[in-house]
DONU-920988 format. One record per residue (C-alpha): chain; residue number from 1; residue in one letter; x, y, z. Coordinates in nm, 4 decimals, m for minus. Each point is the difference from the previous one (the first is absolute). Layout:
<mimars>
   c     k   r          u          v          w
   A   NUM   A          X          Y          Z
...
</mimars>
This chain:
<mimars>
   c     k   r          u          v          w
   A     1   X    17.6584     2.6028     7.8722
   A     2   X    m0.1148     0.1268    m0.3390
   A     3   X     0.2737     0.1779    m0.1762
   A     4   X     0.0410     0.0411    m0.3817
   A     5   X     0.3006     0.0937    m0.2395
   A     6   X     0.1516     0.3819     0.0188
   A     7   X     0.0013     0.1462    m0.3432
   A     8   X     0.3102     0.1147    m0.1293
   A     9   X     0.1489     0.3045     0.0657
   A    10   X    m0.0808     0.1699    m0.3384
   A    11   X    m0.3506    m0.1018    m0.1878
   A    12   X    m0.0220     0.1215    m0.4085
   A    13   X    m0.3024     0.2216     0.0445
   A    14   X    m0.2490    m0.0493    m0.3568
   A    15   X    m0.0706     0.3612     0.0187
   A    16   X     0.4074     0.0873    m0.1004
   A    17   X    m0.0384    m0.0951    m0.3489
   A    18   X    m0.3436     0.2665    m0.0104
   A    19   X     0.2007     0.2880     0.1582
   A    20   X     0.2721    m0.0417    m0.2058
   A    21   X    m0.2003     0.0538    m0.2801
   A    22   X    m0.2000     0.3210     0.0887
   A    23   X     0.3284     0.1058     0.0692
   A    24   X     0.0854     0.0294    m0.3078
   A    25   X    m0.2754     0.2374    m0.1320
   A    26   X    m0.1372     0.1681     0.3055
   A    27   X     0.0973     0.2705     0.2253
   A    28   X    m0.1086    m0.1570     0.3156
   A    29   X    m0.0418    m0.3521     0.1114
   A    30   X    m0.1799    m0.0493     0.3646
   A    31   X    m0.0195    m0.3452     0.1323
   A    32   X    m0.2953    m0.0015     0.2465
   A    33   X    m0.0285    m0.2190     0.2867
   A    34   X    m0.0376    m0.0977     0.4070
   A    35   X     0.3467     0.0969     0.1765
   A    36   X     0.2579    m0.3363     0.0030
   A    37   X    m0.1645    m0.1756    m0.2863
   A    38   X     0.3389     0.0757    m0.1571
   A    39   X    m0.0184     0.3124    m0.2126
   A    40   X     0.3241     0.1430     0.1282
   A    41   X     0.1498    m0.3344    m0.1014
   A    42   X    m0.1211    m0.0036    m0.3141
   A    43   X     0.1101     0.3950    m0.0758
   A    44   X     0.3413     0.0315     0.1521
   A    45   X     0.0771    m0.2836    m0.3011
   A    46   X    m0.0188     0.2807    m0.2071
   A    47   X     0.2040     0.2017     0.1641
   A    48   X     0.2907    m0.1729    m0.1410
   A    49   X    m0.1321     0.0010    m0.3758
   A    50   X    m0.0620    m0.3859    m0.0369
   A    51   X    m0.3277    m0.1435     0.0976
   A    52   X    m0.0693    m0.3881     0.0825
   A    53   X    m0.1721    m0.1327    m0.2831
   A    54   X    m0.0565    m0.3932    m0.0698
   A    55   X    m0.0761    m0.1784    m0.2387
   A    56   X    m0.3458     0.1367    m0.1825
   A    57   X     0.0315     0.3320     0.0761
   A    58   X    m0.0070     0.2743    m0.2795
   A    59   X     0.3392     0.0537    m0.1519
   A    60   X     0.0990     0.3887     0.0502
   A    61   X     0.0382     0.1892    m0.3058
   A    62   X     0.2860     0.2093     0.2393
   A    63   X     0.1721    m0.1152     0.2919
   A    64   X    m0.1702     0.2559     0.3128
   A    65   X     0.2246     0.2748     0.1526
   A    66   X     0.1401     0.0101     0.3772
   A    67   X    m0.2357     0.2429     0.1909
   A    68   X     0.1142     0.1312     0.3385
   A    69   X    m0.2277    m0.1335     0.2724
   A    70   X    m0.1854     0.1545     0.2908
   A    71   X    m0.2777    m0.0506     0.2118
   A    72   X    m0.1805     0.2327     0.2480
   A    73   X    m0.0164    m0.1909     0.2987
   A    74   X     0.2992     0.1766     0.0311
   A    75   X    m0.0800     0.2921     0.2349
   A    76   X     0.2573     0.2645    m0.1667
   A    77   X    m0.0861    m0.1439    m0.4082
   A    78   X    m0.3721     0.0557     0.1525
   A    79   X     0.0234     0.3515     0.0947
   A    80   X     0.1665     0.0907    m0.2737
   A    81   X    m0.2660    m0.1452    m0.2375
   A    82   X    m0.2333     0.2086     0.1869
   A    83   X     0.1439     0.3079     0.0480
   A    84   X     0.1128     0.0473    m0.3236
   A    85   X    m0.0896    m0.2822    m0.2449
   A    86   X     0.1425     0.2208    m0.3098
   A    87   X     0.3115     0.0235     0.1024
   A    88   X     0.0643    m0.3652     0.1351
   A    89   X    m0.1299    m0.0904    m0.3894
   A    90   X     0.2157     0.2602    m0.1322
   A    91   X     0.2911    m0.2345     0.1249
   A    92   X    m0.1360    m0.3255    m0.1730
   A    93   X     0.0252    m0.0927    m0.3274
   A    94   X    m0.0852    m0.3862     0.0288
   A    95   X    m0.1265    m0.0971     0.3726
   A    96   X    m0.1900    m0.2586     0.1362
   A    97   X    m0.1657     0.1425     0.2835
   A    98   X    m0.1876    m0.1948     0.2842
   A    99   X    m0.3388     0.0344     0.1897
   A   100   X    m0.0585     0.3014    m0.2185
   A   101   X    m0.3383     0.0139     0.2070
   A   102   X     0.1343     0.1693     0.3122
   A   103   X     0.0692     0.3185    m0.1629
   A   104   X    m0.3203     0.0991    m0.2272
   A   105   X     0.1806     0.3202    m0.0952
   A   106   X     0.2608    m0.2393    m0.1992
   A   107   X    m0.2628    m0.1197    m0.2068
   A   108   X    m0.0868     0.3534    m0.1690
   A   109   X     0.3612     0.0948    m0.0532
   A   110   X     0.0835    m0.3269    m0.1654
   A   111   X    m0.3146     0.1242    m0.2504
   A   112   X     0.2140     0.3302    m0.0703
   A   113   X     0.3011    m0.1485    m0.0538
   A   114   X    m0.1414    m0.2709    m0.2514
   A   115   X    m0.1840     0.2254    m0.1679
   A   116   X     0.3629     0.1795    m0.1239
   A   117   X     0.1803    m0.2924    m0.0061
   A   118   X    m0.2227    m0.2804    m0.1877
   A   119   X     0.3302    m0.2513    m0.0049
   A   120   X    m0.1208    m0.3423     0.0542
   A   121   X     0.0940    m0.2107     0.3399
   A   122   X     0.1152     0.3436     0.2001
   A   123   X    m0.2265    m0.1464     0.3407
   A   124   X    m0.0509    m0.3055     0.0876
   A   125   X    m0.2282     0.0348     0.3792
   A   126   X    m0.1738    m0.1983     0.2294
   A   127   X    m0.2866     0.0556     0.2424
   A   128   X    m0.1079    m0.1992     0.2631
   A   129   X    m0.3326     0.1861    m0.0117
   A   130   X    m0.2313    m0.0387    m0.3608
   A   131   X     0.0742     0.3244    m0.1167
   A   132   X    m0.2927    m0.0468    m0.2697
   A   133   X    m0.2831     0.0058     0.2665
   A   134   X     0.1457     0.3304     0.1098
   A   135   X    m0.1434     0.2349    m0.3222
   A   136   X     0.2068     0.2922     0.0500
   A   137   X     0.3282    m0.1990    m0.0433
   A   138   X    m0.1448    m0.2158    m0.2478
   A   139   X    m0.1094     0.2930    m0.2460
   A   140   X     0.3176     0.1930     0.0600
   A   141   X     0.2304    m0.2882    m0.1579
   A   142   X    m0.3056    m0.1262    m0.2484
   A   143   X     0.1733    m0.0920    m0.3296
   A   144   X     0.3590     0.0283     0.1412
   A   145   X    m0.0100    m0.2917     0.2318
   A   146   X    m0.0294    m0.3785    m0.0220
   A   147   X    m0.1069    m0.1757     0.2635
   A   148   X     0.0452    m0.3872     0.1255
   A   149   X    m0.1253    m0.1487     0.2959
   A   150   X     0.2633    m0.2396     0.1487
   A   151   X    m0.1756    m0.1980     0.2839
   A   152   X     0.1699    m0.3177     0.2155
   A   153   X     0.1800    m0.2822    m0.1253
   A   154   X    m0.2684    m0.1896    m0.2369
   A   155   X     0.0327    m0.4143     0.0350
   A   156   X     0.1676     0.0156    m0.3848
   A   157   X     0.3113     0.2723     0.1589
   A   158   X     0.0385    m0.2442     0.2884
   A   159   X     0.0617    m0.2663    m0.2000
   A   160   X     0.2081     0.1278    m0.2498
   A   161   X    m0.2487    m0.0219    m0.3532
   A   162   X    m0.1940     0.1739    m0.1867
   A   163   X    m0.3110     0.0964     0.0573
   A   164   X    m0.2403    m0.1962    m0.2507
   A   165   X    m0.3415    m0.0657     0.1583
   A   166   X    m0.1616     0.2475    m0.1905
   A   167   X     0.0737    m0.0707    m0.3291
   A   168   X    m0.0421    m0.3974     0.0623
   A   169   X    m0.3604     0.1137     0.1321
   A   170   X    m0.0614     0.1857    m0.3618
   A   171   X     0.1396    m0.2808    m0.1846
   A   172   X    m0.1248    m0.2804     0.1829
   A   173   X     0.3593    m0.0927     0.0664
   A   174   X    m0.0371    m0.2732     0.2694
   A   175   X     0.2213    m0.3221    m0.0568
   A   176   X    m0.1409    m0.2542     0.2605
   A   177   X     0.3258     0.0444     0.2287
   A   178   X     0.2926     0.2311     0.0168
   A   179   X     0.3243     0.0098     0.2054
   A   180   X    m0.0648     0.3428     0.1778
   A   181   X    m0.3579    m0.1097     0.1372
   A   182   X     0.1954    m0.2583     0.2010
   A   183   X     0.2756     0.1819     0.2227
   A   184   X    m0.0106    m0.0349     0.3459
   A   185   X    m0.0731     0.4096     0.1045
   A   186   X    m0.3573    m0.0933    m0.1806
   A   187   X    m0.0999    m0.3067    m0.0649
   A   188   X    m0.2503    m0.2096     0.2578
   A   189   X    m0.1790     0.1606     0.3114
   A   190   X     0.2905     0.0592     0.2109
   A   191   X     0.2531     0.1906    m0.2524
   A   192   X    m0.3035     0.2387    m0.1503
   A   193   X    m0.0839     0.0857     0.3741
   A   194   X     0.3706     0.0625     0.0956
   A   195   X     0.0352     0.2285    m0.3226
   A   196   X    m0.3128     0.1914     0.0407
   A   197   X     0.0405     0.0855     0.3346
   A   198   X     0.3146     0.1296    m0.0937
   A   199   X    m0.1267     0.2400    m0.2449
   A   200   X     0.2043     0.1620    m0.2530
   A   201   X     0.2175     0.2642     0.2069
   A   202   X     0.3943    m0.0835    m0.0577
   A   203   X     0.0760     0.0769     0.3166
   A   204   X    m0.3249    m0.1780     0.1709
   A   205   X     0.1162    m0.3014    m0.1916
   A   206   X     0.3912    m0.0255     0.1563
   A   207   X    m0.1430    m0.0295     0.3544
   A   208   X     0.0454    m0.3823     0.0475
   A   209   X    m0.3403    m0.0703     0.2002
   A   210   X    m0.3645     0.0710    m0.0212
   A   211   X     0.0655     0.1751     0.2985
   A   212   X     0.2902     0.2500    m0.1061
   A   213   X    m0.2146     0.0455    m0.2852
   A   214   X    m0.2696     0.1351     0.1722
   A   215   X     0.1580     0.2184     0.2001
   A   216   X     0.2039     0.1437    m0.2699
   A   217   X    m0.3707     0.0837    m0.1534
   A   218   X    m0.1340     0.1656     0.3027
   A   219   X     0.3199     0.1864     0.0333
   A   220   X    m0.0363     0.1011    m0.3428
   A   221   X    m0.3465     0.1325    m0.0031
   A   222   X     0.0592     0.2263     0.3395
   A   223   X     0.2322     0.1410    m0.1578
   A   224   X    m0.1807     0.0699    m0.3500
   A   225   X    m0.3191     0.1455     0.2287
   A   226   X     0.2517     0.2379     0.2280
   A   227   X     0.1832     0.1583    m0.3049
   A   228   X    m0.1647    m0.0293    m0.2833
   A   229   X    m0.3347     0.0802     0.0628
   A   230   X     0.0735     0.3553     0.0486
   A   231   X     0.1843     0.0281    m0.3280
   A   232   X    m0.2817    m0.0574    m0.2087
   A   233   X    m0.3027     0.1352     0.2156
   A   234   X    m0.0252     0.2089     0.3136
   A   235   X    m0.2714    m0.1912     0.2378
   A   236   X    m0.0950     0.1126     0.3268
   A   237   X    m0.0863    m0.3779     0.1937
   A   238   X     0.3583    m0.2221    m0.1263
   A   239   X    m0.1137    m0.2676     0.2523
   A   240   X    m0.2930    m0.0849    m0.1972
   A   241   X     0.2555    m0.1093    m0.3162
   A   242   X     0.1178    m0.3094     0.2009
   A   243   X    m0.3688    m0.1336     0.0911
   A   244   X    m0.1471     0.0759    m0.3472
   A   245   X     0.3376    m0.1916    m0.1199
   A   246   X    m0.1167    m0.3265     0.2367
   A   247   X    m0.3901     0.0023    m0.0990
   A   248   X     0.1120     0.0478    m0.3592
   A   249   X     0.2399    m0.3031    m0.0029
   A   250   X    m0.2894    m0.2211     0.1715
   A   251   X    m0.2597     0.1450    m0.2910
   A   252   X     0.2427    m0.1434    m0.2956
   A   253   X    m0.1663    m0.1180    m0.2647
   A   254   X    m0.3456     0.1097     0.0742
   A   255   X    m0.2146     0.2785    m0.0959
   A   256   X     0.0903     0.3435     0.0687
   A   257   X    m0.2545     0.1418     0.2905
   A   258   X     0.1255     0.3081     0.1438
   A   259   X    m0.3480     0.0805     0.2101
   A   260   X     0.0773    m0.3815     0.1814
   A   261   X     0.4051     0.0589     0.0087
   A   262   X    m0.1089     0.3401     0.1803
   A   263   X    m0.2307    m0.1687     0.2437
   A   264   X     0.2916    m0.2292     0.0823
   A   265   X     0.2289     0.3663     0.1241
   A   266   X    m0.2441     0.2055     0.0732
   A   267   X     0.0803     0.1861    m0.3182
   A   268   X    m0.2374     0.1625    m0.2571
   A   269   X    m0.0116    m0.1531    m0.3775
   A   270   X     0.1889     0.3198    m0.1069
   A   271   X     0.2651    m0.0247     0.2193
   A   272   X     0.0912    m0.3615    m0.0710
   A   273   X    m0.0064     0.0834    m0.3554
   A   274   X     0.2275     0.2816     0.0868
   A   275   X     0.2533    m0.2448     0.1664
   A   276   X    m0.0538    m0.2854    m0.2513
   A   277   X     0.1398     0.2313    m0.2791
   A   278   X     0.3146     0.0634     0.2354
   A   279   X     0.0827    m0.3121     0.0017
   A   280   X    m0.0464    m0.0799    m0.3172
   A   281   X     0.2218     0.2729    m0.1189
   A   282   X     0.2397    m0.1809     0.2236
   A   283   X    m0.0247    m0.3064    m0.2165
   A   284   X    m0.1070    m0.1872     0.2846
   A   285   X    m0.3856    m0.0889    m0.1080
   A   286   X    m0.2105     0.0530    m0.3306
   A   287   X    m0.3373    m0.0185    m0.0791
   A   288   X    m0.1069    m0.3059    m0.2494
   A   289   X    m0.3057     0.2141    m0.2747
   A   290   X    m0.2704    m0.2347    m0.0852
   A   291   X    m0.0261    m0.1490    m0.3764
   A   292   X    m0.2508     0.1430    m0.1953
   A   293   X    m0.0616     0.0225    m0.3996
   A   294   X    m0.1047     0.3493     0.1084
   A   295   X     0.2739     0.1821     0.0555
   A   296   X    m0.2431     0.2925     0.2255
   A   297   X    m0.1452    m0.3162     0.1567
   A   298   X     0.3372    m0.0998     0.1609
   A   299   X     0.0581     0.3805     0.1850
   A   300   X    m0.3098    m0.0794     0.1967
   A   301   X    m0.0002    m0.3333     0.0458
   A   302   X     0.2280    m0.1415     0.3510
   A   303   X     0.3566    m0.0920     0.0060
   A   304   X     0.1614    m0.1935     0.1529
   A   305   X     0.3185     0.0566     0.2711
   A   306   X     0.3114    m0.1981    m0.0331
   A   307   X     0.3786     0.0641     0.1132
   A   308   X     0.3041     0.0043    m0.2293
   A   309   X     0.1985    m0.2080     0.2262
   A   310   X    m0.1736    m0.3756     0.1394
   A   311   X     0.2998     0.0241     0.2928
   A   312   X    m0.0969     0.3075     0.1055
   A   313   X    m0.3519    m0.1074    m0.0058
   A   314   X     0.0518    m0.3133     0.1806
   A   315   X     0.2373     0.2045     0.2955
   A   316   X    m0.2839     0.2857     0.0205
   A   317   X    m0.2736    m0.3006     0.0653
   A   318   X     0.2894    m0.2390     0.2096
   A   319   X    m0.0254    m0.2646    m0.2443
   A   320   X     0.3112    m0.2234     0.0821
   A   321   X     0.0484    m0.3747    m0.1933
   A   322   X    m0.1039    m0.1583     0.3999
   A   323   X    m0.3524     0.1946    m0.0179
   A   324   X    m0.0625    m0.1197    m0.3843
   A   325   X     0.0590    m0.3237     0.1121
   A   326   X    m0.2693     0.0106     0.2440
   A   327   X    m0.2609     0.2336    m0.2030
   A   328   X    m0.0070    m0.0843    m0.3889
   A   329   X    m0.2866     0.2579     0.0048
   A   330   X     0.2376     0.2782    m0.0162
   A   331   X     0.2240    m0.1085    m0.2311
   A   332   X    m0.2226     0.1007    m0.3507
   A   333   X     0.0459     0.3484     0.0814
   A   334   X     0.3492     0.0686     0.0169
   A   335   X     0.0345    m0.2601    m0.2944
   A   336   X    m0.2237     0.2522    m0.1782
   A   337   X     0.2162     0.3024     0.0540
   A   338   X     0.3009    m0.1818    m0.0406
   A   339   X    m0.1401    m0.0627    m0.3631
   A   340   X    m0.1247     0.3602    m0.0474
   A   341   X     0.3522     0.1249     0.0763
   A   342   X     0.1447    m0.2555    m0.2576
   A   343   X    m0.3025     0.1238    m0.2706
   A   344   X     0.1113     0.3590     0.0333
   A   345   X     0.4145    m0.0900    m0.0276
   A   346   X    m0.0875    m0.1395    m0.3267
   A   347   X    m0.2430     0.2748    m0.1404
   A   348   X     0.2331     0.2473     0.0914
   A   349   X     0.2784    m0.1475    m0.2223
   A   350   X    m0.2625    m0.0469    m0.2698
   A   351   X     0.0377     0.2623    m0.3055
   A   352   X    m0.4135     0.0336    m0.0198
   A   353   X    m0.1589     0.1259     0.2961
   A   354   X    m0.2162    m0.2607     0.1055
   A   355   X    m0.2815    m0.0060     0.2009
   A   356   X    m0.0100    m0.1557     0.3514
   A   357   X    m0.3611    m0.0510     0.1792
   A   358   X    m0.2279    m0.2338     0.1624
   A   359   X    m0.3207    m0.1704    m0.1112
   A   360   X    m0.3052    m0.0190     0.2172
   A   361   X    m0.3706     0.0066    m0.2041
   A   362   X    m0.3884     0.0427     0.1353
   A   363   X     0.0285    m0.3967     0.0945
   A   364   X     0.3207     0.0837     0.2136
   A   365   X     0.1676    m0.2533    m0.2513
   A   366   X     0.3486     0.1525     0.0362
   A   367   X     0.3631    m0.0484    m0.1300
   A   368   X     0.3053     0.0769     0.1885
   A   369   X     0.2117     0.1779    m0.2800
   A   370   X    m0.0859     0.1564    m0.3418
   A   371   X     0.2679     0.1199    m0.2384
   A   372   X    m0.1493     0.2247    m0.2851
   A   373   X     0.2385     0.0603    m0.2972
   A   374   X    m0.0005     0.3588    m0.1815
   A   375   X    m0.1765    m0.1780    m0.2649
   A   376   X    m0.2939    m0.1449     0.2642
   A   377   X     0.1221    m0.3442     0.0024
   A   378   X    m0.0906    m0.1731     0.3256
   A   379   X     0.2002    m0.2378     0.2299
   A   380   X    m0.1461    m0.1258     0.2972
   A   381   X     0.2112    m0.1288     0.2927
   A   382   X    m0.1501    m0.1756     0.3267
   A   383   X     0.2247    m0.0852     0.3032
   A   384   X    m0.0346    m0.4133     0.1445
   A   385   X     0.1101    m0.0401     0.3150
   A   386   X     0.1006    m0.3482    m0.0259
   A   387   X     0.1446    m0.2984    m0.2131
   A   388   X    m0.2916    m0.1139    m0.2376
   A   389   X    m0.2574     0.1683    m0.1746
   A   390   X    m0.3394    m0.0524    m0.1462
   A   391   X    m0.2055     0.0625    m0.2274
   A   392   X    m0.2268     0.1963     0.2136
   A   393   X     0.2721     0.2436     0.0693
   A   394   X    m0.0184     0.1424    m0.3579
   A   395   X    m0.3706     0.1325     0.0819
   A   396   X     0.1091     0.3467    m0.0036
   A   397   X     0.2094    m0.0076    m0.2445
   A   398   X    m0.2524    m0.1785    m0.2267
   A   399   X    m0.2395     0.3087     0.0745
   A   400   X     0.2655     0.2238    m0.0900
   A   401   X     0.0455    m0.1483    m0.3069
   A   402   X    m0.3445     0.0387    m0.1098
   A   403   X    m0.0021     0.3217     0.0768
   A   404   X     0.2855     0.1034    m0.2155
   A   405   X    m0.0298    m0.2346    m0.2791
   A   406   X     0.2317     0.0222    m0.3053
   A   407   X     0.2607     0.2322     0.2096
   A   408   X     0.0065    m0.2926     0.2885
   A   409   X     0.3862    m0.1263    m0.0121
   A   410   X     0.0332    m0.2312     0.2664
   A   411   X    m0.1517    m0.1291     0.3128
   A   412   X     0.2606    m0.0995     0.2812
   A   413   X    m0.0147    m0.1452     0.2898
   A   414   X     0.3561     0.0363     0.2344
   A   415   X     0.0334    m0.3208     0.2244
   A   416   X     0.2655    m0.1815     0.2375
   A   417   X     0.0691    m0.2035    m0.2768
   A   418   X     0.3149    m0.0696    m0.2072
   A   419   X    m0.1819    m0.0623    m0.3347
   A   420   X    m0.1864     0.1618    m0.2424
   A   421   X    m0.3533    m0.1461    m0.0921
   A   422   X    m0.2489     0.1182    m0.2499
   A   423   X    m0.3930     0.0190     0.1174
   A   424   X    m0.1493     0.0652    m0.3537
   A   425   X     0.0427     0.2607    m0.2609
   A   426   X     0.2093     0.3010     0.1422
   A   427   X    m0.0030    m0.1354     0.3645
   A   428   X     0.3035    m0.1205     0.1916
   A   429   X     0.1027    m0.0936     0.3161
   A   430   X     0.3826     0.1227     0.0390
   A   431   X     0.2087     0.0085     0.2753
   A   432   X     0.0539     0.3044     0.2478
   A   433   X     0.3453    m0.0828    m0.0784
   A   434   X    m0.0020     0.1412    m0.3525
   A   435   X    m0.0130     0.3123     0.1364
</mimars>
């Protein structure tokens, strides 16, 4: 029976050593992300004063304060945040509060109260809902707030390292071989499957079997779609959620259609977008913009749909390691979002805000990935389902390059390989492993 190693107990989160600093010279802190991808984890550190930094982290220029802790999914904290949200801030000086989403009214007092009290690190909040895409929230706490997205475990957390793929990619950092490409929970067919299929949930990934694993993810997303959904948007058909969730996970990767997803539920294009940005509020799926020089040109041009989790994916379309084994065909697509999830774990710890699309031109000549620097330089990523490569997998990165010219960084291609091979100026093949 497949099984693969539980984590341990306590994982150093990258995203610490980033909320300890805005900390330290901002009023409010929120760490965004799905529910159980570990943001109470990471928070309640703070609670006692002394957060888990390792080694390459920022050194604090002043150790952080305790803050008293609470969350509101606790019923009588919850009431009282909505009944009166003045007073229960009144009461705070330095708090950490949790799901700050399910009470709205919160939000607007924690604007007063900053506003007279401008003291660095008073709040530190987090929302299993993006806040941002709701505006009136967003504007209220504009200038006062810092946000960070903390999504599941990346591959680089579960193992215990840093996170360097990025800057190799800039640098053109690949030494031939390297001890972290070749541990057992990802290197060759058999470990990559088992880890991607577990996706990057902490408590997914202590279920010993494919099969606890799943249903921990199906239990999980019930859940999410019977409470949740009603925080963030009132909706009159819930039982439509669930079968948008399905059709969604079995569209990953491809172009956004929400005229053929409607066919599919009997649902009009409008509604399906309504639904689609409901779930992605949840953190649950995003939509991939198309690359364009033209900035205008890539609002009208189509996305494409990917989840933030490849084990929820995989449970949602009942990928389990027994059916890869007996259709290959299906295993480029979760591969896919298992990569886009990694991509956006190590954006979101970048300083710059990069840019994360896809490539497709008039010729249909596409590329899986494209990662567009503040200054407009250009790395292309394409995802290999298996051990070799060949030159003829470069083609759209090649067309890419072309098209980009002098801001071009790198072309790579991510294999089932364990070394790292150049293909001609700027191109690579490296292995999904240095992720």
């Amino acid at each position: 029976m497949d099984a693969m190693p539980t984590p341990p107990e306590l994982i150093h989160r990258h995203l610490t050593a980033q909320v300890s600093v805005a900390l330290q010279d901002t009023p409010a802190v929120l760490v965004n992300g799905p529910r159980q991808c570990g943001k109470t984890t990471l928070v309640r550190q703070f609670a006692q004063g002394i957060p888990p930094l390792s080694p390459g982290d920022p050194v604090l220029q002043t150790p952080p304060e305790r803050m008293t802790y609470l969350t509101l999914d606790d019923p009588a904290v919850l009431e009282a945040a909505r009944v009166d949200p003045v007073g229960l801030l009144r009461q705070l000086d330095r708090a950490i509060i949790d799901e700050v989403q399910r009470a709205p009214e919160l939000l607007l007092a924690l604007k007063l109260s900053i506003d007279q009290d401008r003291r660095p690190g008073r709040f530190l909040l987090t929302s299993s809902a993006n806040l941002l895409a709701l505006p009136s929230i967003a504007d209220s706490l504009a200038g006062r707030m810092e946000v960070h997205a903390l999504l599941p475990l990346s591959q680089s957390e579960v193992q215990g390292r840093q996170s360097d793929f990025l800057p190799r990619a800039q640098e053109h950092d690949w030494p031939l071989s390297h001890p972290d490409w070749v541990t057992p929970e990802v290197n060759g067919q058999r470990g990559l499957m088992l880890n991607v299929l577990a996706g990057g949930y902490p408590e997914m990934r202590t279920r010993a079997t494919p099969g606890r694993r799943s249903a921990w993810a199906k239990a999980y997303v019930q859940a999410l779609l019977e409470r949740d959904v009603q925080d963030i948007a009132q909706i009159d058909h819930l039982s439509h959620i669930p079968r948008l969730l399905e059709v969604t996970a079995a569209h990953c990767g491809q172009l956004f259609n929400a005229t053929q997803i409607g066919a599919q539920l009997s649902m009009d294009a409008r509604t399906v977008e309504k639904y689609l940005g409901i779930l992605e509020k949840l953190f649950l799926v995003q939509r991939l913009p198309a690359w364009s020089r033209n900035e205008l040109t890539r609002l009208i041009k189509t996305p494409k749909l990917h989840f933030l989790d490849a084990g929820l994916q995989a449970t949602l379309t009942r990928l389990t390691p027994a059916m890869l084994d007996k259709h290959r065909e299906r295993w480029g697509a979760v591969l896919e979002t298992w990569v886009y999830a990694e991509l956006r774990k190590n954006l979101a710890l970048n300083e710059d805000p990069w840019y994360l699309a896809h490539y497709r031109d008039k010729d249909q000549v596409e590329v899986d990935f494209v990662l567009e620097s503040p200054l407009r330089e250009v790395l292309g990523i394409e995802v290999k389902a298996a051990a070799t490569v060949s030159a003829a997998d470069f083609k759209g990165l090649r067309r890419l390059k072309e098209h980009t010219g002098r801001d071009f960084i790198a072309g790579i291609v991510l294999y089932d390989g364990d070394k790292a091979l150049p293909f001609g100026e700027g191109m690579w093949a490296v292995p999904l492993a240095a992720l």
